[in-house]
C-alpha positions in Angstrom: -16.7 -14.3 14.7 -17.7 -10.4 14.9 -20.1 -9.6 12.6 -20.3 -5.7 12.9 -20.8 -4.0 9.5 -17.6 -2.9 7.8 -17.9 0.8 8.6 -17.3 3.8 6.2 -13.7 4.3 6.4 -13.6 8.0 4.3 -15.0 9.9 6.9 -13.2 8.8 9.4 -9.8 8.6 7.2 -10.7 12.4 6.3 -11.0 13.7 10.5 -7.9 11.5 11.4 -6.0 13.5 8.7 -7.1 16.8 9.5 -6.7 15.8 13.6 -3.0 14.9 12.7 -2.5 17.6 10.7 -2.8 20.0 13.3 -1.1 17.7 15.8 1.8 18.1 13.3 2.0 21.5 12.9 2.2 21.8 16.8 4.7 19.4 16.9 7.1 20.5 14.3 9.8 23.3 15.4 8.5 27.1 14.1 11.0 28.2 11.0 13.0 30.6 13.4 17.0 30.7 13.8 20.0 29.8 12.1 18.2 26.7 11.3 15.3 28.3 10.1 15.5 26.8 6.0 15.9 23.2 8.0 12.9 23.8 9.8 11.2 25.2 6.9 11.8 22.1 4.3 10.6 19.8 7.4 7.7 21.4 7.1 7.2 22.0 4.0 7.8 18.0 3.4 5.1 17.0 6.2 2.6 19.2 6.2 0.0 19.9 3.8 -0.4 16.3 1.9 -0.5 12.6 2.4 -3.3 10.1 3.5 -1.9 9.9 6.9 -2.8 6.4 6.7 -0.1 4.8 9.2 -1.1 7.6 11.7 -4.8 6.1 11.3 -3.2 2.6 12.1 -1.8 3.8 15.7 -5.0 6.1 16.6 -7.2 2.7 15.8 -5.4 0.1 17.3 -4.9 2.4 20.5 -8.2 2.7 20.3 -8.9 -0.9 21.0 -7.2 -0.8 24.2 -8.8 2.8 25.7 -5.5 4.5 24.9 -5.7 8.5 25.1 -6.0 9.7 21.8 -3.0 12.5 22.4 -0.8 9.9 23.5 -1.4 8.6 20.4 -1.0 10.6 18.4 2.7 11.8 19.3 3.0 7.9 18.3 1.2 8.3 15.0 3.1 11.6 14.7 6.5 10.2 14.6 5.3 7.5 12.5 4.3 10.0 9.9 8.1 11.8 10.6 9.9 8.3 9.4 7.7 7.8 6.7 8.2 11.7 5.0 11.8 11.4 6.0 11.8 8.2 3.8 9.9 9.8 1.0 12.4 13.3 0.8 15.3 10.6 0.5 13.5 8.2 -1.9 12.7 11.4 -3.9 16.7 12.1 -4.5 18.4 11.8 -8.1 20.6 9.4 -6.2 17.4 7.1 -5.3 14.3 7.5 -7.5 14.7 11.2 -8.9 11.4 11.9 -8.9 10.3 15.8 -9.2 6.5 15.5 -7.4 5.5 14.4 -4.4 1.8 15.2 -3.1 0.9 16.8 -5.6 4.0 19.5 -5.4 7.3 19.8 -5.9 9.7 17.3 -4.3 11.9 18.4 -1.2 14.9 18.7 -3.2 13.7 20.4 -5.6 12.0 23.1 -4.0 14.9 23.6 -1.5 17.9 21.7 -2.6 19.6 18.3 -2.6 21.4 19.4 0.7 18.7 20.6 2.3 16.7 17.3 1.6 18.7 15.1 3.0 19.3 16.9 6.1 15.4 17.7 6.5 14.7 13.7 6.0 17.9 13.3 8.5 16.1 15.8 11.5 12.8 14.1 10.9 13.8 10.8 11.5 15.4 11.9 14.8 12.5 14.1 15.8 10.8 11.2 15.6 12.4 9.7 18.5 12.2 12.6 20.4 8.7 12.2 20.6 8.7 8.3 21.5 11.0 9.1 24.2 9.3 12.0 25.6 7.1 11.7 28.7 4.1 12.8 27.7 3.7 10.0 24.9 3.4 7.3 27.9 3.7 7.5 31.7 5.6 4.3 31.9 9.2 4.4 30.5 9.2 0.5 29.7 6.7 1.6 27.1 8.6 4.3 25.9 11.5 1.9 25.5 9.7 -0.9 23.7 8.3 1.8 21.4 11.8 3.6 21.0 13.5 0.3 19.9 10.2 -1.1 17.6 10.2 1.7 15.4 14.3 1.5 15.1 13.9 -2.3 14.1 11.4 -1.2 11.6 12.9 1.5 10.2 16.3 0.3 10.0 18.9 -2.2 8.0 15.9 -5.3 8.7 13.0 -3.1 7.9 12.5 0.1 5.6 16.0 0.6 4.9 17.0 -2.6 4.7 13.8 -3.1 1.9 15.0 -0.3 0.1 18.6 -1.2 -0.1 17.3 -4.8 -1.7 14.7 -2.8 -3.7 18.1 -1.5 -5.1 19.8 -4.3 -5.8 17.3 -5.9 -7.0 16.7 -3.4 -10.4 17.1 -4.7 -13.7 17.2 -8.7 -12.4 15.1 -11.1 -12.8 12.8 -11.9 -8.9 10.0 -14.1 -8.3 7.4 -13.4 -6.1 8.7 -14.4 -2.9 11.7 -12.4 -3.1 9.0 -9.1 -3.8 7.6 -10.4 -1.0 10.1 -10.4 1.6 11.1 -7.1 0.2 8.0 -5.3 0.5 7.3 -6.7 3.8 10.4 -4.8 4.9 10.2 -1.9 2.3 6.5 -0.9 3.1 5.4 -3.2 5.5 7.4 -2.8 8.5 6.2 0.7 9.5 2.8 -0.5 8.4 3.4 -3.4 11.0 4.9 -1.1 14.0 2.0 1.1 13.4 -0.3 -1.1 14.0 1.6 -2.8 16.8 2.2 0.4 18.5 -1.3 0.9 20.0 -1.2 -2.4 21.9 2.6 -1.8 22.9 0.7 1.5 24.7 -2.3 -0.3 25.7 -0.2 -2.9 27.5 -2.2 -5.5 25.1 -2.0 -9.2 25.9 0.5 -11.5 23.6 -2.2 -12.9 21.9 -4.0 -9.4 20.8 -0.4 -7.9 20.3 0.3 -10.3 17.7 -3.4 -10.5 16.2 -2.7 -6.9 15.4 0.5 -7.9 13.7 -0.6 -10.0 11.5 -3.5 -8.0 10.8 -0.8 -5.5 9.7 1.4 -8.0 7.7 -1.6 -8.7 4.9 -2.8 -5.2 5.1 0.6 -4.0 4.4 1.4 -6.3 1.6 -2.2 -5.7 0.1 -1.2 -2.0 0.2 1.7 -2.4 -1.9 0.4 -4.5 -4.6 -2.6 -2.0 -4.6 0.6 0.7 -4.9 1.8 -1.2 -7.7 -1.4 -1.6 -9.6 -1.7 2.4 -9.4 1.6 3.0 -11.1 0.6 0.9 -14.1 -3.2 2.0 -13.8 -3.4 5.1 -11.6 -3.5 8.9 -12.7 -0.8 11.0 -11.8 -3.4 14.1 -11.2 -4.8 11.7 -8.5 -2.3 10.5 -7.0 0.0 13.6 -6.2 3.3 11.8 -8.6 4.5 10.0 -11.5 3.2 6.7 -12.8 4.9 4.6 -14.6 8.2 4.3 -12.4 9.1 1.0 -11.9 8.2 0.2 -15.4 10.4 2.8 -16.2 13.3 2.0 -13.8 12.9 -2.0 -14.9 11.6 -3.0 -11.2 9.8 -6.3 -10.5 6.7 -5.5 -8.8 3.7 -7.4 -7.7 2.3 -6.1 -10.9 4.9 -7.5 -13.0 5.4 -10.8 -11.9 1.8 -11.6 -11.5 -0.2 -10.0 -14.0 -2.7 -6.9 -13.1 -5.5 -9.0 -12.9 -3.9 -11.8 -10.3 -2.4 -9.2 -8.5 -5.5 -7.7 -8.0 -7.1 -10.7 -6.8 -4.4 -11.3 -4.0 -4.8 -7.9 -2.6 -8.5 -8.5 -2.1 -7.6 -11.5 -0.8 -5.5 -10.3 1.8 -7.3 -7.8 2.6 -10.8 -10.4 3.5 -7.5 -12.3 5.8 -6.5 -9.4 7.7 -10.1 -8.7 8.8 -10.4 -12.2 10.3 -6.9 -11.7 12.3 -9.1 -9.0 14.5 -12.1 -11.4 15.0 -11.2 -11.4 18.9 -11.8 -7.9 18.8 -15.0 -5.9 19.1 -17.3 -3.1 17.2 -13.9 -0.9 18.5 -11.9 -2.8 15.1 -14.8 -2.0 12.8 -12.6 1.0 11.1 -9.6 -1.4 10.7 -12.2 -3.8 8.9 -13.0 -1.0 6.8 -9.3 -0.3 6.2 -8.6 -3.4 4.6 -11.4 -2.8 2.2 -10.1 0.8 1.3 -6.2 -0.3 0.9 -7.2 -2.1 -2.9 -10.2 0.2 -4.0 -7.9 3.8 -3.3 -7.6 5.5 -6.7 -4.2 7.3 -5.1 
């Protein structure tokens, strides 16, 4: 068993954000054109907020297998495209109707509801664009497998599919392993792919490949009940949105089901698991150790 120190995770949370902010903002089309509000609520949506934390997924677990760090990041870039596009659409009065988002206004309402949902629509395919694009891997197998890993996870059997049971699921009573299955697709599957993206580059071996997964399966599922803890516990100033929404909406969460306390005690308990899924790996996995600690003690 490795037993490097768990190393300080801010620091190095607070450089990957800043890295990918300006990877971002050379990535994403100028406001110029016909097209040039699009562009602008893109931008507007992506830039300038968020913890970047799946983009700090790919750059790590690359960075187990010597992957180039700009290579990377056009990975952890489109990552980071899926996840606002699915933020600007959960944000909708049609979906959760919430008025913030990081801290400022939400897409639609600082543009319009039109202009939302086509911003979220043209991130989700730039994100594509980028996977598929040569400079993101030399070897077009790898393209491919990325291309089609991020689709299964962001589709009808991953995010979307999680929010479309998310839906269904308001106002009824769920037990825990129904949350569960939901949230692994909901939240978890881009948490998963992101994770599992740096050793689809690196050409990783089976066994490392799915180490990595199920590293990202607890880490995932011990972000969202630390998700859920914040919207019962957590400021609003802090964390850039409302609180109280699924009390409010009458979802079954973590939270709910389990009691703040209990819930609290599985998240640290699957956050000590996923450290020991990366065991095979050396001092190179010491900031994903780290990560597992910061998923239940963030304040936002």
């Amino acid at each position: 068993m490795n037993s490097s120190p768990i190393a300080p995770i801010e620091p190095a949370l607070k450089e990957a954000g800043i890295f990918m902010e300006e990877v971002l903002d050379e990535l994403l089309p100028p406001p110029i054109g016909a097209e040039a509000r699009l562009i602008e609520a893109m931008r507007y949506a992506t830039l300038g907020g968020g913890k970047r934390f799946r983009a700090f997924l790919v750059l790590q677990s690359g960075r187990l297998f010597g992957v180039d760090r700009r290579a990377l990041s056009r990975v952890a870039a489109a990552i980071e495209c899926v996840h606002t596009y699915s933020l600007i659409h959960d944000d909708l009065p049609a979906m959760d109707n919430d008025d913030m988002r990081r801290g400022k206004p939400s897409t639609h309402r600082h543009f319009d509801e039109a202009t939302a949902i086509l911003a979220g629509d043209a991130l989700l395919t730039l994100s594509f664009a980028l996977l598929a694009a040569g400079e993101t891997h030399p070897d077009p197998h790898v393209r491919c497998d990325l291309v089609a890993r991020l689709a299964y996870a962001a589709g009808w059997h991953g995010m979307v599919g999680g929010q479309m049971i998310d839906i269904a699921s308001e106002g009824k009573p769920i037990d825990a392993g129904h949350i569960t299955r939901l949230q692994r697709s909901k939240t978890g599957a881009l948490i998963t792919f992101a994770c599992e993206a740096g050793a689809i580059m690196g050409k990783a071996s089976p066994h490392m490949r799915q180490s990595l997964l199920n590293f990202a399966q607890d880490v995932g599922l011990a972000y969202q009940i630390a998700d859920d803890l914040l919207d019962v516990e957590g400021e609003p100033s802090l964390m850039g949105k409302a609180a109280r929404k699924d009390r409010n909406r009458g979802k079954a969460t973590f939270v709910t089901i389990m009691g703040p306390e209990r819930a609290r005690s599985q998240a640290r308990l699957l956050a000590d698991q996923a450290m020991t899924h990366l065991d095979l790996f050396d001092e190179k996995a010491d900031l994903l150790r780290g990560i597992s600690g910061w998923v239940v003690g963030r304040r936002a």
